[in-house]
N, C-alpha and C positions, 0 to 999 in steps of 0.2 A: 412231511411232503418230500416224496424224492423227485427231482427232477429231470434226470435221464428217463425215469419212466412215462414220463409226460411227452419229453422229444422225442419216442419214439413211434406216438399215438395217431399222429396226424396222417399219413399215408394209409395205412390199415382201413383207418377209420372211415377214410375219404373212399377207397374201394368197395367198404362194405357197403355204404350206402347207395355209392353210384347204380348198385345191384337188388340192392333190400327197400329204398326209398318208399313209403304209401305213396299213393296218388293221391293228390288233396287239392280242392280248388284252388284254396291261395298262395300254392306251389304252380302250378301251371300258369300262372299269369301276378308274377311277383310285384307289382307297381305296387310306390309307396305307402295309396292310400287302401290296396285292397291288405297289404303286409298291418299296417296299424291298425285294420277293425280284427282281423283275424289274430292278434296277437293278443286286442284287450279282449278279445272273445273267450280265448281259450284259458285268460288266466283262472285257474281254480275249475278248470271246467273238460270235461275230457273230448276228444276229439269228434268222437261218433253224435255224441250231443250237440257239436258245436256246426259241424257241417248244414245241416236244414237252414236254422238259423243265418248262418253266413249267406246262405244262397240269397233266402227271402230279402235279408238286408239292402244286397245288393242290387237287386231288383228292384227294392224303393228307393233306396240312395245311393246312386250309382259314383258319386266322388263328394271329395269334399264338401264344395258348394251346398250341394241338396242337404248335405248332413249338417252343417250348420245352421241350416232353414227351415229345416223342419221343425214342427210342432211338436212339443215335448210329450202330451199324451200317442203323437203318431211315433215318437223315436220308442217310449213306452212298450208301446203295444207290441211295435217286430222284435221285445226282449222280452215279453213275458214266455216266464216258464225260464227263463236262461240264467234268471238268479242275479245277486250281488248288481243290483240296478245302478247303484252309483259310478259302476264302469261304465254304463251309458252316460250315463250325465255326463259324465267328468270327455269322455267320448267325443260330446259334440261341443262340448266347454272347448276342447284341443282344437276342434275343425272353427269355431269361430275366431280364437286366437289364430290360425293358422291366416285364415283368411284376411286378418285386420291385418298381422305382424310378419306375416314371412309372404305376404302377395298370391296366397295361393298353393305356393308350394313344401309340403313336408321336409323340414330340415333335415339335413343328413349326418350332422355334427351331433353325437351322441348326449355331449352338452349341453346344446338349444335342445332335444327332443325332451330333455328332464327338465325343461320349464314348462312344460305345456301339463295340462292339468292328468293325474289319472298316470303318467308315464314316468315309472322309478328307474333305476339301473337297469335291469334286466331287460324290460321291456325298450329301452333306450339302446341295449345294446343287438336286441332281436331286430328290430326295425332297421337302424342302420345298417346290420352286419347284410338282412336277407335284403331288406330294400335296394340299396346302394353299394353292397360289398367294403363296407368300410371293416381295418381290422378291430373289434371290439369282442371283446365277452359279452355271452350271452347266459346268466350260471342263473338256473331254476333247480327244484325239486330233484328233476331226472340228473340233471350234471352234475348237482354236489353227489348223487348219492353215484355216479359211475368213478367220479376223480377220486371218492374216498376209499372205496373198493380198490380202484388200482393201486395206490399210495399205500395201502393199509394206515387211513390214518382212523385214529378213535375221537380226533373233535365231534362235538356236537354242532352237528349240521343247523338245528334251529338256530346257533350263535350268529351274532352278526360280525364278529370277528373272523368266524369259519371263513362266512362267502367271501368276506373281503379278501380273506390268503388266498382262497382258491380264486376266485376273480382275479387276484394279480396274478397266480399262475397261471393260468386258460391264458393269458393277456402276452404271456412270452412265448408261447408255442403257435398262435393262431394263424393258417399259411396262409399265400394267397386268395384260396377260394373261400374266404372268412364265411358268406354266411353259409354256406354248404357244408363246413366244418362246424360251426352254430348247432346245424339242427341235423346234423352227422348225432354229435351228444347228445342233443334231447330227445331223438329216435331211438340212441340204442337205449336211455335208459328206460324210453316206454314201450319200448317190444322185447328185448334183452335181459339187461339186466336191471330186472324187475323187482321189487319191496318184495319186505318183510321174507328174507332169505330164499327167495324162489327165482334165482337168476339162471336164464338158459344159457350156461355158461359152453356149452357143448356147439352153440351158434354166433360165438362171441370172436370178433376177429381178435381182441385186445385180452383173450383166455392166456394167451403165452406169454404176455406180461404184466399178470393181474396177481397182487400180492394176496389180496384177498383170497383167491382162488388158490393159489400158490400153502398159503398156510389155514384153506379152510376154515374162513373168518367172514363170509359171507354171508352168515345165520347174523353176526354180530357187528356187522358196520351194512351201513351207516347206523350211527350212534346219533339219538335223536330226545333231547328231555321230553317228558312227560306233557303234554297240556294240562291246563287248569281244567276241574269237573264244569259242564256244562249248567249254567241254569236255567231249570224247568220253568215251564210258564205253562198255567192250564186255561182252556177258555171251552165254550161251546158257541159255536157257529149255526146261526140260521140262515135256512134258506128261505126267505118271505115270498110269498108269491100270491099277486092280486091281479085278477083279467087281466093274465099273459107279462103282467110285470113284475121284476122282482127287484128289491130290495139291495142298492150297495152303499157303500159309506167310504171317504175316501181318506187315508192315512193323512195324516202331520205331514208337513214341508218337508222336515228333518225328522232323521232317526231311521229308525228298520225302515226298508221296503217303501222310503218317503215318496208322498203324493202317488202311489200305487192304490185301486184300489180294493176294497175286500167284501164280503159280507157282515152283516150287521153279527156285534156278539156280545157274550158275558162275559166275568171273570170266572174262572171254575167249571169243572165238568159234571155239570151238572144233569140229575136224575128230572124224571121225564114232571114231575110236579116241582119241584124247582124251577125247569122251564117256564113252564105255564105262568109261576109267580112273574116272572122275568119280563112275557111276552106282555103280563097284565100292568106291569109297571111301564112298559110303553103306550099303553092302552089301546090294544089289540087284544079283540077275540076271536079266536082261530076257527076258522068249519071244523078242519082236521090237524091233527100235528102224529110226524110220522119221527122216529125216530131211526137216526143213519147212523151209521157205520164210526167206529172214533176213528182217527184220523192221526198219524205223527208227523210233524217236520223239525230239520235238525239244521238249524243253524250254527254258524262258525263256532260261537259263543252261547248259545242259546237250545233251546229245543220247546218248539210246544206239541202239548197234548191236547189232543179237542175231542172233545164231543160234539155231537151236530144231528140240529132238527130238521126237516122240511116243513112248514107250516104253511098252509092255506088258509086266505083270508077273503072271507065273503063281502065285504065291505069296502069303497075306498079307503087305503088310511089315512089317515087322520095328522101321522108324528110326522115332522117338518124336516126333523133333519137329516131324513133319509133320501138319498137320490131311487126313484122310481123311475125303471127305462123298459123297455120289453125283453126278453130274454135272449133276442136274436143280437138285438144292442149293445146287452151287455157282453157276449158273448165274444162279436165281433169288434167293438169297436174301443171298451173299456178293458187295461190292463189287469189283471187281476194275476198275483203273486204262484207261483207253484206250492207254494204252503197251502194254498185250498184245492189242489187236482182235483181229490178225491168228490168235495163238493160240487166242485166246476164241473167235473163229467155226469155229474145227478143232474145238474142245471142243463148242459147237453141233452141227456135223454130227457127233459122237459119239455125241450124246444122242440124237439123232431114229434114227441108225441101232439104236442098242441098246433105244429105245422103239416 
């Protein structure tokens, strides 16, 4: 870590932005509780995706209060599609402590923000800096990999040793205008200098004192270990559908995607007479079974592969422990995970054909 090259960051950096900034809604209107949904929003999540979402939210829960009091299948529902759902939980966990323990108002103390559910360092130090201008670090993805580039340093950024050195150093340089300086850093490294060696360094105000740049080391830092191999899970997915109803089943408490719901399914991606074994071990017999499209989704640690039926079922059914709604119901009113889009928009063209 060299340190003159850090104090010499701040002004540059501050200029470029005041010029290059995006427009984002939860810059134009900084208050603390619009600063807190859009910071858990955006963790693991890119911007252009997170923007719709923020809107809709705030249109249903427009502060604190609401979000604490809302119904957890209604906080659900304005997050499907946005992934990693326990940042909601934990979300509205924060807005009810806020309300018991702090009278309503967002603490400003970087400290107290890392008591409250769902909120680590980073996200403790985003909050305060943009909310309130306190001076704190804010070091995500984009900052370690711009401080490591300037520095030329070769730590592994995955370490948690890394962020902690870089976090105290962001922590001696950060000026007055802390949170502007904040997301100065996490601008340039999501428009700038960008992963996997593809930095526009040619529109980089901090090009002139970038070691990386300097010794052509930008293909090679950040320096990042390997993840562990994901594992595969295989299932097939049906879509049940009986007079205008269709068939969902609702996850475990805890674990993946908990109390979300999904479509009914099997273990295995299974061939279209294997289905049918499947569908007759529920005891359903189908008019018609269409077979769709396979399907991937990739989670953190995980990834599945699906196969998926449409089946039509001329009969009421009969098996109990499937929730039966109409498909305009399930559509609108039940969460259902973005690991089924691909089924979810067959269910879509279902609705519009039968309405």
């Amino acid at each position: 870590m060299e340190p003159e090259r850090l104090q010499q960051m701040a002004q540059p950096l501050l200029d470029w932005y005041d010029k290059n900034a995006r427009v984002l809604p939860w810059r134009s209107q900084p208050t603390p509780y619009r600063v807190l949904v859009s910071e858990i929003m955006l963790q693991q999540t890119r911007v252009d995706a997170v923007k719709p979402y923020f809107a809709r939210f705030m249109e249903a829960l427009p502060d604190l209060e609401s979000l604490a009091a809302a119904p957890e299948q209604t906080l659900l529902k304005l997050w499907e599609g946005l992934g990693y759902y326990n940042r909601a939980r934990n979300l509205q966990k924060a807005a009810q402590m806020v309300m018991r323990d702090y009278g309503g108002v967002l603490p400003r103390d970087p400290e107290e923000l890392k008591k409250l559910p769902g909120i680590g360092d980073y996200c403790a130090g985003s909050i305060s800096s943009i909310a309130y201008n306190v001076p704190c670090p804010a070091v995500d993805g984009n900052v370690l990999r711009v401080i490591t580039r300037l520095t030329g340093d070769f730590s592994d950024i995955a370490s948690p040793a890394t962020k902690k050195a870089i976090t105290a150093a962001v922590k001696q340089i950060i000026p007055a205008r802390a949170g502007d300086f904040n997301q100065a850093l996490m601008e340039l490294g999501a428009l700038v200098c960008l992963p996997n060696g593809a930095p526009l360094c040619g529109q980089c105000p901090l090009a002139g004192i970038c070691m990386a740049r300097e010794q052509d080391l930008t293909s090679q830092i950040p320096v990042k270990a390997p993840k562990a191999a994901r594992k595969q899970e295989e299932k097939t997915v049906f879509l049940l559908l009986c007079q205008g109803n269709v068939a969902l089943v609702q996850r475990p408490e805890k674990g993946l995607l908990a109390g979300l719901w999904e479509f009914p399914a099997c273990p295995g991606r299974l061939k279209k007479a294997e289905a049918l074994s499947c569908l007759k071990e529920w005891g359903f017999e189908p008019k018609e079974v269409e077979k769709l499209p396979g399907s991937r989704h990739i989670f953190t640690h995980l990834e599945w592969l699906m196969a998926g039926y449409l089946v039509r079922l001329e009969q009421p059914p009969q098996k109990t422990d499937f929730l039966w709604v109409s498909l305009r119901e399930a559509l609108e009113q039940y969460p259902i995970p973005s690991a089924y889009q691909l089924y979810r928009q067959r269910l879509e063209k279902e609705e519009k054909q039968d309405g």
